[in-house]
N, C-alpha and C positions, 0 to 999 in steps of 0.2 A: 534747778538749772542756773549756772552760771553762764553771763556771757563777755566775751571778750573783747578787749579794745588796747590796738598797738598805739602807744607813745612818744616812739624815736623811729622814724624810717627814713630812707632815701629814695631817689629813684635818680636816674642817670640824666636827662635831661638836664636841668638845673646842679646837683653836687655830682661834679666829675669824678669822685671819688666812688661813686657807687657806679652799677654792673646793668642796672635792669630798667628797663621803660616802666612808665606806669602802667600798662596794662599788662604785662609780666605780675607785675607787683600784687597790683588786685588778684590777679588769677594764682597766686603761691598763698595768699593772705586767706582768700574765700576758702580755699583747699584747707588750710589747715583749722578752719575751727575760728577767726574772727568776725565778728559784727560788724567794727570800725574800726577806722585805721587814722592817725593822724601825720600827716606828711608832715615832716620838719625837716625842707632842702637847709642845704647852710647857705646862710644869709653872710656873705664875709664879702670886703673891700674889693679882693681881684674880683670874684666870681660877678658881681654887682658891676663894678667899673668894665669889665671885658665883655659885658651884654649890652651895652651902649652910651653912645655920650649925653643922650637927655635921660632924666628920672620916668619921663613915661616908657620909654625902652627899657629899663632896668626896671620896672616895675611890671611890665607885663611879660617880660620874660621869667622874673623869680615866678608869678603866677600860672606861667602855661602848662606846668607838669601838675600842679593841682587841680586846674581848671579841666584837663585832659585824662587825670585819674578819676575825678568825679563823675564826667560824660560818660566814660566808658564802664563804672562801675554801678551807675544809676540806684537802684535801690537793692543790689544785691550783696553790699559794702557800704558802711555810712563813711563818707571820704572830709576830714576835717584838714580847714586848712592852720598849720602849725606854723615854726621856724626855728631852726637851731642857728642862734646869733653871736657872731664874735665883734667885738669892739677890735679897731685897729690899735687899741696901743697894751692889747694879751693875746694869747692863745686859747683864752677860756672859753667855754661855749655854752649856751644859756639857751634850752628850752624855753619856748613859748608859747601859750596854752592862751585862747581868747581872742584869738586876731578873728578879723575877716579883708576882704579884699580891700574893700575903702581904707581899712586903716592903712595897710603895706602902700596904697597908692598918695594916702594921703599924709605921709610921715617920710619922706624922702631919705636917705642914705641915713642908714640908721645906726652904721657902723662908726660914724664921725661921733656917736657918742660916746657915756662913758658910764657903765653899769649906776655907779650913784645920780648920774642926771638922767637916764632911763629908768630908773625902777618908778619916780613919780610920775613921768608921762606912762605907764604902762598901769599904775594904780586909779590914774584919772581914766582910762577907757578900759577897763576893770580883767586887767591881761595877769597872769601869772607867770613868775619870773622863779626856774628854774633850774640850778646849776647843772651840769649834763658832769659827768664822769670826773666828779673835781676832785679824787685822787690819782689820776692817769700822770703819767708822768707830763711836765713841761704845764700845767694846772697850776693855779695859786690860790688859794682860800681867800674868798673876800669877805666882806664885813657880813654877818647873817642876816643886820635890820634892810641889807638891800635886796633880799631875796625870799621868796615864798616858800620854794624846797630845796632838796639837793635828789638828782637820781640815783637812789641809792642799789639798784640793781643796772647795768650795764650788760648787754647781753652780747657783745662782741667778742667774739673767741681772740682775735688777734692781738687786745690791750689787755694790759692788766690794769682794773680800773679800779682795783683794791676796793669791789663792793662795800667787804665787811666792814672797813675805815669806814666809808662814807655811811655807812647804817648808822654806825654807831653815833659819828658827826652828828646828823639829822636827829638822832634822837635827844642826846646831849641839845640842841638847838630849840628841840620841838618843830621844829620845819615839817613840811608836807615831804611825803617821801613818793616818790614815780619809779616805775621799772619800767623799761624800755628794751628792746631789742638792738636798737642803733643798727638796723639791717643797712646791707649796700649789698650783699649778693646772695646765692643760696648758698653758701657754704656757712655763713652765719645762722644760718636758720628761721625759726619764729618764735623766740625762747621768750620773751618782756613782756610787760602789757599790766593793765589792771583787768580784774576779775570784779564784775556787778552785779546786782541782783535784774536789773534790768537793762536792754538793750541803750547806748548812750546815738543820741540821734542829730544833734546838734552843739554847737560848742555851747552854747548856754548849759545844756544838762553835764556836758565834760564840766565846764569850773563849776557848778556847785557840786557834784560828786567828788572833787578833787576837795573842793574847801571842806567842807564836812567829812569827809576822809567817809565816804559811804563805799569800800569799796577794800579789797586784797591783793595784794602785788604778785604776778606771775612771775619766778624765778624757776630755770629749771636749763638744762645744756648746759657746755662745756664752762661756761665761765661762774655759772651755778656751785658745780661740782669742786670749783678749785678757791671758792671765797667762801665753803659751804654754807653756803644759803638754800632755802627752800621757800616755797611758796606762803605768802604773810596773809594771817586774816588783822594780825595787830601789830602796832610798830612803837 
């Protein structure tokens, strides 16, 4: 028995671009066959700056839909909290794998940085830095030594996030490779995720499962079928 754990999700509270409340969320994610889920709202300048004029408002606002996925998923959903982060001066977006709440409250506007002066604050409190869809269009290739992986599966039906590029990238790299679903509504489905031999319960056991690569990438839906990719025991 394999069990599952999603990598890239949204929920509506925090990224306006997504469709569903957290408890929506949990209750599509439980139905379909996951363990764990890792919430990654996007962390970006307006979203941050339009949740209030001090860091403690804009910090426990990015927190509420995590904090409110996890209450209401309790132990029937292990609820990780993630972030998909853009720096203000790209369009790129950077999974991240390793937070907990202290850090987001105790690292204030994080978008004033700049992937090469993040990647060492995110090595010192032992975070994984990696690139989300960086073949998508309006995306720019950054330097590999500032980066841990690239997501090489992209489960979004509505981008073309030229998986297969970024496989191949990642491999040429040796980077860690993540599949993700990038959910925002049901019409995307619940296609990404890694596949484990054991249940992931806490973000501690996520990054060394991630570091050690103990672990298969779920690829499968429409954007599967169109960068023919399949489900990876090796990469």
């Amino acid at each position: 028995m394999k069990f599952l754990t999603e990598l890239h999700a949204h929920t509506s509270g925090v990224s306006p671009c997504a469709h569903h409340t957290p408890e929506e969320v949990v209750d599509l994610y439980r139905a379909n066959g996951y363990t764990t889920l890792v919430l990654t709202n996007h962390y970006t300048e307006k979203i941050l700056t339009d949740a209030g004029d001090t860091w403690e408002e804009r910090a426990e606002f990015y927190l509420s839909d995590y904090v409110r996925m996890r209450d209401y998923a309790k132990e029937t959903l292990h609820i990780l909290l993630g972030m998909e982060l853009r720096f203000s001066d790209s369009s790129n977006d950077y999974l991240i794998f390793g937070l907990n709440e202290a850090f987001v409250r105790e690292n204030p506007n994080l978008f004033e940085m700049r992937l090469k002066t993040f990647f060492p604050l995110a090595k010192e409190n032992g975070l994984l830095v990696v690139q989300a869809h960086p073949f998508r269009n309006g995306m720019k290739i950054e330097k590999p030594e500032y980066l841990d992986g690239y997501e090489v599966y992209n489960g979004h039906p509505h981008h073309d996030s030229r998986n297969d590029i970024a496989l191949e990238w990642c491999r040429k790299y040796r980077k860690m490779p993540t599949s993700g679903t990038d959910f925002h509504h049901v019409g995307t489905g619940t296609v990404g995720g890694i596949l484990t031999d054991e249940p992931i319960l806490c973000m501690e056991q996520l990054t060394d499962v991630l570091r050690r690569r103990a672990y298969s990438l779920r690829c499968v839906g429409a954007a599967a079928e169109r960068d023919g990719m399949t489900d990876m025991e090796s990469f």
